[in-house]
N, C-alpha and C positions, 0 to 999 in steps of 0.2 A: 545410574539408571534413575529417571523419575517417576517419581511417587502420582499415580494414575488415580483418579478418582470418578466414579460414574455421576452420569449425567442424566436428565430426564430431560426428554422432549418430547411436545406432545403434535401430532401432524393430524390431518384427515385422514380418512382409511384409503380414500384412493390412493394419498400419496404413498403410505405405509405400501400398497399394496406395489404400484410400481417403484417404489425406493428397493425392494426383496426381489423385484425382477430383475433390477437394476445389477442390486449386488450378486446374486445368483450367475448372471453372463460375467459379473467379473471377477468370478470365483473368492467372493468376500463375504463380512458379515455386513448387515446393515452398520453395526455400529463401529467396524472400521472404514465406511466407506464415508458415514458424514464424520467421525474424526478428523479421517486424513483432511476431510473440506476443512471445515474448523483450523485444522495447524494451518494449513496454506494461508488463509482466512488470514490469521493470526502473524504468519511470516512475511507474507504481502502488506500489510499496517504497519510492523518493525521495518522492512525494508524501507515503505514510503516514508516514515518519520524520519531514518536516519536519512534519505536522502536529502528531504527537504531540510534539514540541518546542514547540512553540507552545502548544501546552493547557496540558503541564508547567509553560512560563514562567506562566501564568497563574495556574495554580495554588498555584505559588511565590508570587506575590505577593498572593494573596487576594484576597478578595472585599469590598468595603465594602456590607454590610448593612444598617447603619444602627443604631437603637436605642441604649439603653443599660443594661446592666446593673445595677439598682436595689436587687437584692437579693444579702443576702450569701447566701455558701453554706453558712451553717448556716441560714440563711431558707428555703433550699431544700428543705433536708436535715433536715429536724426528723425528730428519734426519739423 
């Protein structure tokens, strides 16, 4: 289990006021309802990082296209 520790956050009263309505219609506390945002928050960042890791790796290593290159590059590049 981990070790949970409180938070302060400080908002306008409007929002305080409809954040309590919010949680209210969804049978929650205010302060599980911006947690749970926060972990998502939090797991969406992990997720992006490790994916873009992954791409990089791939990219690092290239692609096998195929073909071969037949001509030179003054064949190419005629002036």
């Amino acid at each position: 289990m981990a070790v949970r520790q409180n938070l302060t956050v400080s908002l306008d009263l409007e929002t305080i006021r409809k954040a309590k309505a919010l949680a209210a219609a969804r049978h929650t506390s205010v302060t599980r309802l911006i947690g749970g945002l926060v972990e998502q928050l939090v797991e969406d960042a992990d997720r992006y990082d490790r994916a873009k890791a992954s791409a990089l790796a791939y990219l690092e290593q290239g692609f096998p296209l195929g073909g071969r290159i037949t001509a030179s590059r003054d064949d190419l590049h005629e002036r």
